[in-house]
C-alpha positions in Angstrom: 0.0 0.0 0.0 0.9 3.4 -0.9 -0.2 6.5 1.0 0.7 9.8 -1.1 -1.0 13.2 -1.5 -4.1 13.4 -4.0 -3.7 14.5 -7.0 -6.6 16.3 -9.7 -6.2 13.0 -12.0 -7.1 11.2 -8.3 -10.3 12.7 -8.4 -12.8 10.8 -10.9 -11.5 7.7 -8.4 -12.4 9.4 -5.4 -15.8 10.7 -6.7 -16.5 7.2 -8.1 -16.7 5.7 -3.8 -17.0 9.1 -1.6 -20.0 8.7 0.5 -20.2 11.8 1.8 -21.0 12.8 -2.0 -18.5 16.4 -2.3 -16.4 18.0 -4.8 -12.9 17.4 -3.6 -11.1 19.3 -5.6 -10.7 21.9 -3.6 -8.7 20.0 -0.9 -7.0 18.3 -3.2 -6.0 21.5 -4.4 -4.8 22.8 -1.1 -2.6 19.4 -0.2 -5.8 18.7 2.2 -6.4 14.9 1.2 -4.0 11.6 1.0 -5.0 8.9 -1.1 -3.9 5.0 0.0 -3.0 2.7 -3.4 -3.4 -0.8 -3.6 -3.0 -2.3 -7.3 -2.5 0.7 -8.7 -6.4 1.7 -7.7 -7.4 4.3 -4.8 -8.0 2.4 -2.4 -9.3 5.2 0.3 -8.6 9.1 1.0 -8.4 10.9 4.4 -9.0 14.9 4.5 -7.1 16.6 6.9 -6.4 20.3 8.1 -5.7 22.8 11.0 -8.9 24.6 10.5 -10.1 23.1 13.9 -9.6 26.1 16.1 -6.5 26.1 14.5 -5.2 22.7 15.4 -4.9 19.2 13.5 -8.1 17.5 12.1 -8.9 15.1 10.5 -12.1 15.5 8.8 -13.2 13.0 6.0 -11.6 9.4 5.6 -13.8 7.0 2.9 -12.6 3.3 1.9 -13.5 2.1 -0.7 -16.2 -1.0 -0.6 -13.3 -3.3 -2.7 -10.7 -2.2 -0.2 -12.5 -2.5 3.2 -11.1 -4.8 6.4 -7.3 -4.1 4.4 -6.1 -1.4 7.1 -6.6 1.3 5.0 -8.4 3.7 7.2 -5.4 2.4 10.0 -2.6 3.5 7.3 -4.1 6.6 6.5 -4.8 7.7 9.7 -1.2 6.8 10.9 0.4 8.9 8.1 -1.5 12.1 8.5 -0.4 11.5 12.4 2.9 10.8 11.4 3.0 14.4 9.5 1.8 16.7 12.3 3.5 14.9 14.7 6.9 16.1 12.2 5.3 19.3 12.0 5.1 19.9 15.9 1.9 19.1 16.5 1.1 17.6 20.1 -2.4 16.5 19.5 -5.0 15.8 16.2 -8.4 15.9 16.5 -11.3 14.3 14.7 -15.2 13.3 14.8 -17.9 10.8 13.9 -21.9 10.7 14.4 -22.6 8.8 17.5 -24.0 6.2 15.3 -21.5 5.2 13.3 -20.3 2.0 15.2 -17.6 1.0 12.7 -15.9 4.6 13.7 -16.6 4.5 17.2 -14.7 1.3 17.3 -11.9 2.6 15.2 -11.1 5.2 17.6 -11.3 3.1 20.9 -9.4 0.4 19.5 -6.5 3.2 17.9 -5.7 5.2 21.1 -8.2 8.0 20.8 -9.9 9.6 23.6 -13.3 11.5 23.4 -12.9 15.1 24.0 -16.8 16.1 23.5 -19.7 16.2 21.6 -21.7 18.9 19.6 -25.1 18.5 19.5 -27.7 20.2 16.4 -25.3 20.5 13.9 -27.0 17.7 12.1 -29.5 14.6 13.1 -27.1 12.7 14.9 -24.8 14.4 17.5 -21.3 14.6 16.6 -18.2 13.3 19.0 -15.2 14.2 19.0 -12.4 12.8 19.6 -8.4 13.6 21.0 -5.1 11.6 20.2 -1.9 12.6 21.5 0.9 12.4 19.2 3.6 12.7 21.4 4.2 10.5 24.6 3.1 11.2 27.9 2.0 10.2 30.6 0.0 13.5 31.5 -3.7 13.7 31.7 -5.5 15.7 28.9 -6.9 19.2 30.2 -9.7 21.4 29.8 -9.2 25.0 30.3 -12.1 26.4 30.9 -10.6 29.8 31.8 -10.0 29.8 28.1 -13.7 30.6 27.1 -14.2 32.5 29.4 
C-alpha cells in the first residue's frame, strides 16, 4: 500500500466511492487529502487540516467498498499523524456521528480519547475525539478559563 497526496487525476476515483458525496477538488488543491494505493487503484482518501480552532483535524476518511477490512483507514490515519507529529503538532483531532459503530470502534481500539460532543449540527450528535501524538503520561486538560 501506498499512502501519497491526491492528485486532480485522483479525483474521478475518489468521486466514483466518496460517500459523503463532495467536490474534492478543492482539498485536493490545497494538499488537504492523502489517497492509500493498492494495485494501482485508490483504495481510500483521508482529508485533513488545521482549521479546527487552528489545530490538527482530520475530517473525512472514505474506503472504498473493494478495499475495506485491508487497514486502509489504519494507514491513513497513521500517516497524516505521522505528518503533524513532524510538523510539531502535540495533538490531532477528529469526529464521527454517534451512530457510526464501525468509527466508534476505530477510535477506541487506535488510542483515541473523546474530548466532547456537539449537538444540532445535524441529526445525529457529533463526538469528538483527542489523540496525542507525542508521549506522555500527563492527563488531557480542559481550560475552561479559556472561554471565558
Amino acid at each position: 500500500m501506498i499512502i501519497r497526496k491526491a492528485t486532480l487525476e485522483d479525483f474521478p476515483q475518489i468521486d466514483a466511492f466518496d460517500v459523503f458525496a463532495l467536490d474534492r477538488k478543492a482539498e485536493i488543491n490545497r494538499g488537504e487529502i492523502l489517497v492509500a494505493i493498492i494495485d494501482d487503484k485508490i483504495a481510500g482518501y483521508i482529508t485533513h487540516n488545521k482549521n479546527f480552532y487552528g489545530g490538527a483535524f482530520v475530517q473525512f476518511v472514505c474506503v472504498n467498498d473493494c478495499f475495506k477490512k485491508m487497514g486502509v483507514a489504519k494507514a491513513l490515519f497513521a500517516e497524516v499523524e505521522k505528518l503533524y507529529k513532524e510538523a510539531g503538532n502535540k495533538i490531532i483531532f477528529s469526529s464521527t456521528e454517534d451512530d457510526n459503530e464501525i468509527m466508534l470502534g476505530f477510535f477506541e481500539r487506535n488510542n483515541w480519547k473523546r474530548s466532547g460532543i456537539i449537538y444540532n449540527i445535524q441529526k445525529q450528535a457529533e463526538i469528538v475525539f483527542i489523540k496525542r501524538l507525542i508521549d506522555s503520561d500527563e492527563e488531557f486538560q480542559y481550560y475552561p478559563q479559556l472561554y471565558k
